[in-house]
N, CA, C and O atoms as CSV, one atom per row, in Angstrom:
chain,resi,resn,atom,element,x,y,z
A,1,UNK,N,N,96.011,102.452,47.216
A,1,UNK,CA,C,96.175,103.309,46.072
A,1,UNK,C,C,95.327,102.727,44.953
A,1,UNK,O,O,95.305,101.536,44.642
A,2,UNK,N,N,94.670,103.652,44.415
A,2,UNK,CA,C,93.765,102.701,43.232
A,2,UNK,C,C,94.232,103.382,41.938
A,2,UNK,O,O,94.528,104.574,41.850
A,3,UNK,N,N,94.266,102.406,40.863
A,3,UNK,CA,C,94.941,102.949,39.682
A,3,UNK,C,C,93.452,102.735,38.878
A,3,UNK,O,O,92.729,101.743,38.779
A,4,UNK,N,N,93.338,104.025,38.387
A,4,UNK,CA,C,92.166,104.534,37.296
A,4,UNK,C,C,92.824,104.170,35.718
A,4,UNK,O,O,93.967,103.813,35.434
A,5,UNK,N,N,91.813,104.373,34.959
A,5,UNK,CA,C,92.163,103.711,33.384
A,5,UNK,C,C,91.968,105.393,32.829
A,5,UNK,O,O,91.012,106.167,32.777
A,6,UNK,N,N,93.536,105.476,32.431
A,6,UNK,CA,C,93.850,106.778,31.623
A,6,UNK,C,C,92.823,107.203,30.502
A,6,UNK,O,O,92.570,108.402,30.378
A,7,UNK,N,N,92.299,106.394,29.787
A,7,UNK,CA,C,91.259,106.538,28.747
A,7,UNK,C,C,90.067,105.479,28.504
A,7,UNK,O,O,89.852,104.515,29.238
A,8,UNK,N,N,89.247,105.854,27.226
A,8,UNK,CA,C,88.102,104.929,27.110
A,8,UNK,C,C,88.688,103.829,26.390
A,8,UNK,O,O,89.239,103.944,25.295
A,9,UNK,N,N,88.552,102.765,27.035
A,9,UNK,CA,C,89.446,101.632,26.196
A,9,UNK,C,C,89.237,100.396,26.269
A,9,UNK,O,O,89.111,100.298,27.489
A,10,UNK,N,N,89.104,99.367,25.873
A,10,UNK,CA,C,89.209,98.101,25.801
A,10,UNK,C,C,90.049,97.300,26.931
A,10,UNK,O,O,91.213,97.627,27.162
A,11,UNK,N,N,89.432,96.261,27.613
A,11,UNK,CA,C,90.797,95.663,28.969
A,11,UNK,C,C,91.124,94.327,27.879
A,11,UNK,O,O,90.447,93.367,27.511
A,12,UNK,N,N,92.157,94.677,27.656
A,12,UNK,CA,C,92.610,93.335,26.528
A,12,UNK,C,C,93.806,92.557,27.519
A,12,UNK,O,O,93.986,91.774,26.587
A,13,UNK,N,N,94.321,92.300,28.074
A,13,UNK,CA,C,94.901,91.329,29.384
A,13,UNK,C,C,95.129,92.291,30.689
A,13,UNK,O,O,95.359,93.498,30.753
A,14,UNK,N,N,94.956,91.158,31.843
A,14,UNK,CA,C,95.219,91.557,33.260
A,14,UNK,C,C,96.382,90.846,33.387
A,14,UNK,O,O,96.338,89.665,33.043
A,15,UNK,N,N,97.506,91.331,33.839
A,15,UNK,CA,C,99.147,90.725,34.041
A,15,UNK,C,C,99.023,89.970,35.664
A,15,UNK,O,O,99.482,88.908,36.084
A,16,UNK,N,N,98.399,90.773,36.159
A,16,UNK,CA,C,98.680,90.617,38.034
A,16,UNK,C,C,97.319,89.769,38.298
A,16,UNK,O,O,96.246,89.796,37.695
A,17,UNK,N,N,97.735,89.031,39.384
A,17,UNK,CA,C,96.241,88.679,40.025
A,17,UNK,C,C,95.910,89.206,41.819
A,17,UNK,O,O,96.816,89.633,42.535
A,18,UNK,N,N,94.781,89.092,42.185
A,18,UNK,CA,C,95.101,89.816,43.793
A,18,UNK,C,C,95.646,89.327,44.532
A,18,UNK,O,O,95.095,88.300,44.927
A,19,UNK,N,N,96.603,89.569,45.005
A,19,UNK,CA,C,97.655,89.066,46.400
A,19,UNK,C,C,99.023,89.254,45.342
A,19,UNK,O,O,100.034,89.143,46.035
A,20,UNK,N,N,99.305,89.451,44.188
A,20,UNK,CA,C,100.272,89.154,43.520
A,20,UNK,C,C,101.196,90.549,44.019
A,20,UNK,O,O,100.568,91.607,44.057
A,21,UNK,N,N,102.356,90.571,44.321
A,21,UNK,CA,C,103.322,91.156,44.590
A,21,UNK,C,C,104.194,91.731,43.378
A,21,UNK,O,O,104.837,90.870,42.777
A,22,UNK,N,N,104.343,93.298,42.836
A,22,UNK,CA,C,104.315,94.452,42.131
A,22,UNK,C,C,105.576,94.966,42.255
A,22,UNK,O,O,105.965,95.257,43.386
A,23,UNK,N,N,106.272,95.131,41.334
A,23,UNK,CA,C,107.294,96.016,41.384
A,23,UNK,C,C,106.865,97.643,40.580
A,23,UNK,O,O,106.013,97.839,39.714
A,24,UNK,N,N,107.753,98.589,41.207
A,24,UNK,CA,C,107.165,99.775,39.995
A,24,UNK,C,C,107.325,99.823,39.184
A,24,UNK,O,O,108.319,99.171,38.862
A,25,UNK,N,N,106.673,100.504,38.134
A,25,UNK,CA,C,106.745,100.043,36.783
A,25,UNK,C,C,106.459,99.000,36.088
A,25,UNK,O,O,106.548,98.977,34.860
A,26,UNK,N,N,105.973,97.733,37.020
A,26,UNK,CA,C,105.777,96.308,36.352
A,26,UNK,C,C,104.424,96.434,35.278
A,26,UNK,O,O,104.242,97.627,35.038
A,27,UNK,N,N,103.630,95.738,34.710
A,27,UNK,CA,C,102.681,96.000,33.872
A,27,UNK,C,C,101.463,95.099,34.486
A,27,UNK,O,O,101.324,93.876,34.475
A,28,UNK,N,N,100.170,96.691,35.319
A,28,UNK,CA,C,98.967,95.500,35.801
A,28,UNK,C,C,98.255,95.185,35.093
A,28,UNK,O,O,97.814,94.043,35.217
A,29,UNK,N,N,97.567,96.410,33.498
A,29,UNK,CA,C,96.795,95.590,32.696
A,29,UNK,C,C,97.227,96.651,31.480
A,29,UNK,O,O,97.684,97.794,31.506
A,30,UNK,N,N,96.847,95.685,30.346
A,30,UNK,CA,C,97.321,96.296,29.307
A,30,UNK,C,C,95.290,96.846,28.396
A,30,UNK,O,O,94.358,96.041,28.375
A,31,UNK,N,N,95.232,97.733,28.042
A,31,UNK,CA,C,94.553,98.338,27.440
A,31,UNK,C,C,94.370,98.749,25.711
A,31,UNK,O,O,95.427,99.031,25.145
A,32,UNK,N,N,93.715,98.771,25.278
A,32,UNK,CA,C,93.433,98.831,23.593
A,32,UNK,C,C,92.806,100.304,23.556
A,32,UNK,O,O,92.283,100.744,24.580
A,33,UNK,N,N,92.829,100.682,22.978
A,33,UNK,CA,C,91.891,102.261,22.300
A,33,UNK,C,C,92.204,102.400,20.808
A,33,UNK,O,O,93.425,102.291,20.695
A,34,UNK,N,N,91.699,102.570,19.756
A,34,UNK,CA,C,92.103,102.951,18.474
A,34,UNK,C,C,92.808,102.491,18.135
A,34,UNK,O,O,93.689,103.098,17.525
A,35,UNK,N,N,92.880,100.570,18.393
A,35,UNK,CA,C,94.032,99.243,17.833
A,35,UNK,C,C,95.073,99.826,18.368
A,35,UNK,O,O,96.117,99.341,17.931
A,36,UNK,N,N,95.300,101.054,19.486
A,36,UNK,CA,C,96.863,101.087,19.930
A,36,UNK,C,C,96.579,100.513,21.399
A,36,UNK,O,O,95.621,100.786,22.123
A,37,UNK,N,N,97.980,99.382,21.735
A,37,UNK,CA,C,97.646,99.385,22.776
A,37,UNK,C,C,98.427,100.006,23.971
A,37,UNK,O,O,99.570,100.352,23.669
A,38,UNK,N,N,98.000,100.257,25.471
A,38,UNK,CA,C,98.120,101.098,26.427
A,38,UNK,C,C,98.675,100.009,27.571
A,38,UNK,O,O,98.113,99.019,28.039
A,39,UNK,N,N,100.052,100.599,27.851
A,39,UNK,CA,C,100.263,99.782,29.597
A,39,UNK,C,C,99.854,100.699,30.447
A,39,UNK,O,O,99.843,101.926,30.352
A,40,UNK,N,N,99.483,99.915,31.372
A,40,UNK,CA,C,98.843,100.799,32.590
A,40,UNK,C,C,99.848,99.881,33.571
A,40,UNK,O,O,99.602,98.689,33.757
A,41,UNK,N,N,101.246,100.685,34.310
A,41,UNK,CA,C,101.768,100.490,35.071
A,41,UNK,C,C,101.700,100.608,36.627
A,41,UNK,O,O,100.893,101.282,37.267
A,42,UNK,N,N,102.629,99.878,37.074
A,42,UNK,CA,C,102.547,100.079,38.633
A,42,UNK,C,C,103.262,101.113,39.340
A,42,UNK,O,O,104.460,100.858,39.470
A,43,UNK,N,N,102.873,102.213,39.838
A,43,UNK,CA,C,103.186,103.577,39.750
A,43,UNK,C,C,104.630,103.480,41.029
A,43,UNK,O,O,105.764,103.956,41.077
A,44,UNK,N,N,103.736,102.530,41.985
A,44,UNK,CA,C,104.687,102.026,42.928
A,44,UNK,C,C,105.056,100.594,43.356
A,44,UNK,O,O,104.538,99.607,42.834
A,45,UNK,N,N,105.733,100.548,44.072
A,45,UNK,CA,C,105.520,98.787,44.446
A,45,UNK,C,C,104.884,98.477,45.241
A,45,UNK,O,O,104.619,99.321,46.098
A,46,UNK,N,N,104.271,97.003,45.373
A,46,UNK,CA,C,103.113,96.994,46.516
A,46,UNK,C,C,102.267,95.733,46.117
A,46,UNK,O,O,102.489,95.274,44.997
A,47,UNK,N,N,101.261,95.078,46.955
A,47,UNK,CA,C,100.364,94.256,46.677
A,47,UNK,C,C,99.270,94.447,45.726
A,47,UNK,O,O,99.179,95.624,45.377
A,48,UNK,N,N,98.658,93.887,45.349
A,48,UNK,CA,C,97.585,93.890,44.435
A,48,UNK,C,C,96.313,93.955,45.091
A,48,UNK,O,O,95.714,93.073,44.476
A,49,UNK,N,N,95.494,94.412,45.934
A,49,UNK,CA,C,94.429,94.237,46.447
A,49,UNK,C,C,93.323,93.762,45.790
A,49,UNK,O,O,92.686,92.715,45.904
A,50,UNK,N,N,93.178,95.005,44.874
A,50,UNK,CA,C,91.733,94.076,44.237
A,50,UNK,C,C,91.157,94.609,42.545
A,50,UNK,O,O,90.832,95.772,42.303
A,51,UNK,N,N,91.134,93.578,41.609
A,51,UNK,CA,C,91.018,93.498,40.260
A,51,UNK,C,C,89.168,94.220,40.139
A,51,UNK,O,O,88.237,93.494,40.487
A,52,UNK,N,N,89.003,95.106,39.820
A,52,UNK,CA,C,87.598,95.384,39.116
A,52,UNK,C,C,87.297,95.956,37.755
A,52,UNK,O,O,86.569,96.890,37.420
A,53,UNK,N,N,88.226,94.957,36.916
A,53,UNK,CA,C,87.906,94.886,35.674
A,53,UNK,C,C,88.051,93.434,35.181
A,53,UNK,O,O,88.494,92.562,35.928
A,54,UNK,N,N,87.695,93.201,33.990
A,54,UNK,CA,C,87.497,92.263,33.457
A,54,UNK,C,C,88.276,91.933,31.763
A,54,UNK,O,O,88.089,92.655,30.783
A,55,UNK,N,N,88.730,91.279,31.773
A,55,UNK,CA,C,89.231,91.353,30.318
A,55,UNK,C,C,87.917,91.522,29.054
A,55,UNK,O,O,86.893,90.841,29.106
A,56,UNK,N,N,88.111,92.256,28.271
A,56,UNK,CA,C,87.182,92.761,27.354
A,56,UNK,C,C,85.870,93.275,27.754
A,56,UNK,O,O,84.896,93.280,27.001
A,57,UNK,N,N,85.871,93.761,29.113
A,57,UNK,CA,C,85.529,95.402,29.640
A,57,UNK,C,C,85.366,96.413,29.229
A,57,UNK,O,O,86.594,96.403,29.318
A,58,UNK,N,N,84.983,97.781,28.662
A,58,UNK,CA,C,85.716,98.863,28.093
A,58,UNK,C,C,85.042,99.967,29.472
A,58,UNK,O,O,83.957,100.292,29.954
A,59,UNK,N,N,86.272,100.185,29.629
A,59,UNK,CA,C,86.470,100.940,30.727
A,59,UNK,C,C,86.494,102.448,29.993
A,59,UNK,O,O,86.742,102.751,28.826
A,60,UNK,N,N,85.998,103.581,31.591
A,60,UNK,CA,C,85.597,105.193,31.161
A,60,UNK,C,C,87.093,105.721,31.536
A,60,UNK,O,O,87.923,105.047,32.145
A,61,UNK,N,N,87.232,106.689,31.189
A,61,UNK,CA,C,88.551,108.281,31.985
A,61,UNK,C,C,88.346,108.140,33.133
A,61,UNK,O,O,87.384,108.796,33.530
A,62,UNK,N,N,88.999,107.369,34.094
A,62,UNK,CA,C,88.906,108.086,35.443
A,62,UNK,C,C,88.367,106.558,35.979
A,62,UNK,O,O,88.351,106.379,37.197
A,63,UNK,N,N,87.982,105.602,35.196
A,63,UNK,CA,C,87.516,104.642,35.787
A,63,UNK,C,C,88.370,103.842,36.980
A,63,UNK,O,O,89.553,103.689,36.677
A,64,UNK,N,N,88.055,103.401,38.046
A,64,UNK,CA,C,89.259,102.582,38.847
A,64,UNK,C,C,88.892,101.140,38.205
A,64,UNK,O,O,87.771,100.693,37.961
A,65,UNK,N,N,90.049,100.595,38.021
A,65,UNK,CA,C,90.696,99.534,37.516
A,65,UNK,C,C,91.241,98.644,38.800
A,65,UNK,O,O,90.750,97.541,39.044
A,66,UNK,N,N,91.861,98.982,39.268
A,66,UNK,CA,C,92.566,98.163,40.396
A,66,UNK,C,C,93.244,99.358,41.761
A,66,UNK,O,O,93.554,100.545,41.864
A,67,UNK,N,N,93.191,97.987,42.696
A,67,UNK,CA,C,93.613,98.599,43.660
A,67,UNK,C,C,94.873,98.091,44.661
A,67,UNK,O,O,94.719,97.070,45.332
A,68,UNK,N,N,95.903,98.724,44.711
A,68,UNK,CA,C,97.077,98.550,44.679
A,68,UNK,C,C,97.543,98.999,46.302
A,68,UNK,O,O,97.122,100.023,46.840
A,69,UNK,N,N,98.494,98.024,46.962
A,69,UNK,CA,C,98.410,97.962,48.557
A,69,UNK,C,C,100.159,98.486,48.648
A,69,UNK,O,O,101.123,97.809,49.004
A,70,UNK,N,N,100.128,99.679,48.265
A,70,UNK,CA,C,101.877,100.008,48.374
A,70,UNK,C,C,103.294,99.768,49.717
A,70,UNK,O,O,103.062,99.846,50.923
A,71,UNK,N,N,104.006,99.621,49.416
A,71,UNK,CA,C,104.909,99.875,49.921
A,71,UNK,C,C,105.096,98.467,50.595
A,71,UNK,O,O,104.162,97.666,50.589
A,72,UNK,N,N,106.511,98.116,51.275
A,72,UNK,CA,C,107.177,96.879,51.740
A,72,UNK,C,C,107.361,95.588,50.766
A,72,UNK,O,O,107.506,94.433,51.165
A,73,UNK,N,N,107.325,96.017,49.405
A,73,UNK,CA,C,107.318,94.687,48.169
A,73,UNK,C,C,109.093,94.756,48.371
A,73,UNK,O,O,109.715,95.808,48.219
A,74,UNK,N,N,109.584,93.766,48.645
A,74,UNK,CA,C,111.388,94.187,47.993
A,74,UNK,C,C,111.021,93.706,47.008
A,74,UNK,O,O,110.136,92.849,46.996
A,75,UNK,N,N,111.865,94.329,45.505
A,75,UNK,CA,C,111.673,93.680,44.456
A,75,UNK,C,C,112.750,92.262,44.393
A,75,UNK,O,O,113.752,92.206,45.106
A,76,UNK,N,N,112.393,91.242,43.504
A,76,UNK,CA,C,112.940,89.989,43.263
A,76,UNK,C,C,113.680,90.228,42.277
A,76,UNK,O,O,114.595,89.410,42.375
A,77,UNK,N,N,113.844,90.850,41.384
A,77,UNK,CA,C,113.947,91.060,40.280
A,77,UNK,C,C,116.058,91.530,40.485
A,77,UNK,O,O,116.026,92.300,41.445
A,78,UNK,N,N,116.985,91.454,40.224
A,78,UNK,CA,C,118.169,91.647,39.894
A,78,UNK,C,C,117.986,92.582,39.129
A,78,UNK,O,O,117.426,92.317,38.065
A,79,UNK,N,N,118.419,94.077,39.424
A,79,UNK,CA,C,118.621,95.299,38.520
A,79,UNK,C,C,119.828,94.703,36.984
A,79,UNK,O,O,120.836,93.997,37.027
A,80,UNK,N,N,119.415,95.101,36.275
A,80,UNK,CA,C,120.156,94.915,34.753
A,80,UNK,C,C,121.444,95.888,35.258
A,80,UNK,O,O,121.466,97.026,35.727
A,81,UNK,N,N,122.972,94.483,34.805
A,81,UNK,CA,C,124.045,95.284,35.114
A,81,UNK,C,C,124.059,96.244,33.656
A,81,UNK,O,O,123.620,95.933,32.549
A,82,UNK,N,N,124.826,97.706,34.159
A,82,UNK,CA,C,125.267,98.167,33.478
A,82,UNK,C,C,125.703,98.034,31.804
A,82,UNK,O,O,126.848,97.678,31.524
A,83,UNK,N,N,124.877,98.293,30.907
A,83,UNK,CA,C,125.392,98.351,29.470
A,83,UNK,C,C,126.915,98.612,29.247
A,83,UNK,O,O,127.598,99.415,29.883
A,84,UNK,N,N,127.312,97.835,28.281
A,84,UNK,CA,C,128.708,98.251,27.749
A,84,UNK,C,C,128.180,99.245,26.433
A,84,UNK,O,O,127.649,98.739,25.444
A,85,UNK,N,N,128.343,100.327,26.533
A,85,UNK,CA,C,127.689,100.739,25.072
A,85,UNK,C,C,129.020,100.808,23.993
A,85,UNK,O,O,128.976,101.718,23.165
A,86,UNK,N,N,130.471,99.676,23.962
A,86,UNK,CA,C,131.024,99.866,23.065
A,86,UNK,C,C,130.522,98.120,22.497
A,86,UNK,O,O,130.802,97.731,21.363
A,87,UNK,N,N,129.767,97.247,23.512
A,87,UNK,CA,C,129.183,95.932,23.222
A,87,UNK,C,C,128.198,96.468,21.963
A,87,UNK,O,O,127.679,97.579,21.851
A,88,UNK,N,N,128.095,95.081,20.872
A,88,UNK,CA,C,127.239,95.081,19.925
A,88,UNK,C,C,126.250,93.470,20.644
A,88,UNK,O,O,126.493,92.526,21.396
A,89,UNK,N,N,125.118,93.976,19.840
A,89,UNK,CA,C,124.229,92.594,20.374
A,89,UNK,C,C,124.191,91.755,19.283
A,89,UNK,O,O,124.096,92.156,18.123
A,90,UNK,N,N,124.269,90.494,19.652
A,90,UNK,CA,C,124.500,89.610,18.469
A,90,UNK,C,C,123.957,89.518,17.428
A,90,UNK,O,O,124.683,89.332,16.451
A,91,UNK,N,N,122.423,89.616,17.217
A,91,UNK,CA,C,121.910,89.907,16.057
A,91,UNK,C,C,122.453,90.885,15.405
A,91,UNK,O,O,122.659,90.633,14.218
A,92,UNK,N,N,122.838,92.190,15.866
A,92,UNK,CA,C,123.628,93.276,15.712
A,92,UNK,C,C,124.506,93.117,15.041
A,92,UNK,O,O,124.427,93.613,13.917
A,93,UNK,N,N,125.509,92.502,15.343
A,93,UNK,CA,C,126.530,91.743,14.483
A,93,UNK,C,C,126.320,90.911,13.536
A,93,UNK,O,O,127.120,90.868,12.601
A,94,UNK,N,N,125.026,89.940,13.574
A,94,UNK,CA,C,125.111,89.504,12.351
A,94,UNK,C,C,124.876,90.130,10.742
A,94,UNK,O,O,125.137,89.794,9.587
A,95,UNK,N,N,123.987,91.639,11.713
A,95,UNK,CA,C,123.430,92.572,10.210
A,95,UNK,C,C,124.136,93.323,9.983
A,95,UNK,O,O,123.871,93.895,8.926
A,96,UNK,N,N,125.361,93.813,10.678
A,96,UNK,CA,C,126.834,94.304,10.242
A,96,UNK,C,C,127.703,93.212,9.469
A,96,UNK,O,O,128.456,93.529,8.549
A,97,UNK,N,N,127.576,92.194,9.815
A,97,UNK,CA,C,128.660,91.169,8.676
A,97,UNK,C,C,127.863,90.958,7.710
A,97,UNK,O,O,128.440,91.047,6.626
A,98,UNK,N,N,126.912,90.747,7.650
A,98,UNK,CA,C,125.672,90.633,6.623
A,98,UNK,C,C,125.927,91.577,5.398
A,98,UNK,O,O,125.959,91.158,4.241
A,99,UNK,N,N,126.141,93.149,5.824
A,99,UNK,CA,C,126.351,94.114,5.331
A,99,UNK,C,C,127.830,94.289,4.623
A,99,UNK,O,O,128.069,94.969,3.625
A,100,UNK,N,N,128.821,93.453,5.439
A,100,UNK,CA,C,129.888,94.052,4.897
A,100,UNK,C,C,130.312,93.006,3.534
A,100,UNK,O,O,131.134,93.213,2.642
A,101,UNK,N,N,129.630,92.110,3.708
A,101,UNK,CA,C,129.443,91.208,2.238
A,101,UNK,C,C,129.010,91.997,1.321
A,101,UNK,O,O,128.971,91.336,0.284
A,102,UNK,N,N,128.658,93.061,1.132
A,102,UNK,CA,C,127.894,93.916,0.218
A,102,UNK,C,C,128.572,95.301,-0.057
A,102,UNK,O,O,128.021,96.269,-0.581
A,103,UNK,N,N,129.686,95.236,0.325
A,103,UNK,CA,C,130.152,96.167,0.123
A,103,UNK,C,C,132.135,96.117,-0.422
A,103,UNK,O,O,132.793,95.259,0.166
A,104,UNK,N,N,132.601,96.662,-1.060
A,104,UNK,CA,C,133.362,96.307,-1.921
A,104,UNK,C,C,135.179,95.963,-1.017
A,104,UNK,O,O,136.216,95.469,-1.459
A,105,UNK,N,N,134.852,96.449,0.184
A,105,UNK,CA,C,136.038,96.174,0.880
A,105,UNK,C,C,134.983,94.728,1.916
A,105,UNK,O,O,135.066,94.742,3.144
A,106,UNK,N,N,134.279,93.860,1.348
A,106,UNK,CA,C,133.834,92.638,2.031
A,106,UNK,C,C,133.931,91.431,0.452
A,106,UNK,O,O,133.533,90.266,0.486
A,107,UNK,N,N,134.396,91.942,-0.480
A,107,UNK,CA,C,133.652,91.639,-1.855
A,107,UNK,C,C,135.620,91.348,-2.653
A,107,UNK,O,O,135.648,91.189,-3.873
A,108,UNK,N,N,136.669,91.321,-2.074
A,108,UNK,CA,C,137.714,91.559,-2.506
A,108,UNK,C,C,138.226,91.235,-4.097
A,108,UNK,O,O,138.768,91.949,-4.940
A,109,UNK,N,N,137.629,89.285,-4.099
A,109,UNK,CA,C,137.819,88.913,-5.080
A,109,UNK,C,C,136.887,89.288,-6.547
A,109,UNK,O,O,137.125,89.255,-7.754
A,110,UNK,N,N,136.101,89.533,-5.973
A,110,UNK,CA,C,135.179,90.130,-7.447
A,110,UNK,C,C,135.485,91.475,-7.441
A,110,UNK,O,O,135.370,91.908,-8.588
A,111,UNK,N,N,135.945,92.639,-6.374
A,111,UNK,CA,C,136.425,93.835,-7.175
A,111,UNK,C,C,137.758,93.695,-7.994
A,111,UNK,O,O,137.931,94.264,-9.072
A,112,UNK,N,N,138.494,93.055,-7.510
A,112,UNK,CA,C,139.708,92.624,-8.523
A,112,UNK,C,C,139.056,91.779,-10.112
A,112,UNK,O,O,139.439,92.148,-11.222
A,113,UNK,N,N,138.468,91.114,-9.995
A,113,UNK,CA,C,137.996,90.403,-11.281
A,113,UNK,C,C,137.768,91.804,-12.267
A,113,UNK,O,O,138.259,92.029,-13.374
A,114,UNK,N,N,136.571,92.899,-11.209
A,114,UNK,CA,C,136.098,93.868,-12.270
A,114,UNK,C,C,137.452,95.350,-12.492
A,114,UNK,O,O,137.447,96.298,-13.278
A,115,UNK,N,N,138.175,95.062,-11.719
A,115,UNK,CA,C,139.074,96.268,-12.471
A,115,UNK,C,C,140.105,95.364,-12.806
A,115,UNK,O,O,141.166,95.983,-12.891
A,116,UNK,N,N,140.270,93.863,-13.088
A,116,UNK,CA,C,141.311,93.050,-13.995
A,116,UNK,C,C,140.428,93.526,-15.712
A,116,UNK,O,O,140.897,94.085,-16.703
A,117,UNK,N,N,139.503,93.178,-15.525
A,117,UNK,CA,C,138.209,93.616,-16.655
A,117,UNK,C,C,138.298,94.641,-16.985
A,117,UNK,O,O,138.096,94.707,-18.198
A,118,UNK,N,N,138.545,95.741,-16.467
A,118,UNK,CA,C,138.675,97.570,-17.198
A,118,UNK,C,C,139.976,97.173,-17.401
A,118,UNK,O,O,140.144,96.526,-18.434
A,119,UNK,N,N,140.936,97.366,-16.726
A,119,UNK,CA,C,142.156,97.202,-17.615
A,119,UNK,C,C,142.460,96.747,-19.088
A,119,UNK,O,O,142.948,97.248,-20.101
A,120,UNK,N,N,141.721,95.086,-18.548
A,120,UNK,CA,C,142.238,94.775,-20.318
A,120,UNK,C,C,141.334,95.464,-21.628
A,120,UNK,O,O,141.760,95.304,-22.772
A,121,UNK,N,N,139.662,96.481,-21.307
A,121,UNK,CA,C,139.186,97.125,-21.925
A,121,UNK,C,C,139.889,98.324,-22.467
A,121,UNK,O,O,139.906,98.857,-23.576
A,122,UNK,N,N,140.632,98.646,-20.994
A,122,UNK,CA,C,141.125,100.015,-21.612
A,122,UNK,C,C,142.176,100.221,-22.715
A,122,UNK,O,O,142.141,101.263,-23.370
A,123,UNK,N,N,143.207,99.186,-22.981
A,123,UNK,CA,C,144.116,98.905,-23.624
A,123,UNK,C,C,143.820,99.007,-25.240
A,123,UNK,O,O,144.707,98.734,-26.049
């Protein structure tokens, strides 16, 4: 299977080398066009046969890039268990407590200071 370069673009890294063993979806080279850059994935799983690009290359539409030896890869890789989506991620949590310092039910003793303060104004 040979994977062509979607557009005119810059080869700014090769991930895989030949003989290297591919999962789908893994990333074989990453690409530049208009400072955005482009993954060019592994459509299937499979061996790597053979690299014919070069890093800082600029490859055409349609150009072949690599050539890819499908099928019989088991992947190595452990599928990601299942999300808890009622789990927060820890950074997550820290910019929720972060937040609740800033807000007047995180803030107890200084909202009491400021309505001890209107009171004795209002009098």
């Amino acid at each position: 299977m040979e994977i062509s370069a979607p557009l005119a673009a810059l080869v700014v890294a090769i991930e895989v080398a030949p003989g290297s063993p591919v999962d789908a979806g893994q990333t074989l080279i990453v690409l530049e066009s208009m400072k955005i850059e482009h993954v060019v994935s592994a459509p299937v799983a499979g061996v790597v046969d053979r690299i014919m690009v070069v890093v800082g290359e600029v490859t055409a539409p349609g150009q072949i890039m690599l050539a890819l030896a499908p099928g019989g890869i088991a992947s190595a890789a452990v599928p990601p268990a299942a999300a808890d989506p009622a789990a927060i991620r820890p950074d997550l949590a820290e910019v929720v407590a972060r937040h609740v310092e800033t807000l007047d039910s995180g803030r107890t003793a200084a909202v009491e200071r400021h309505h001890a303060r209107g009171r004795r104004t209002a009098r």
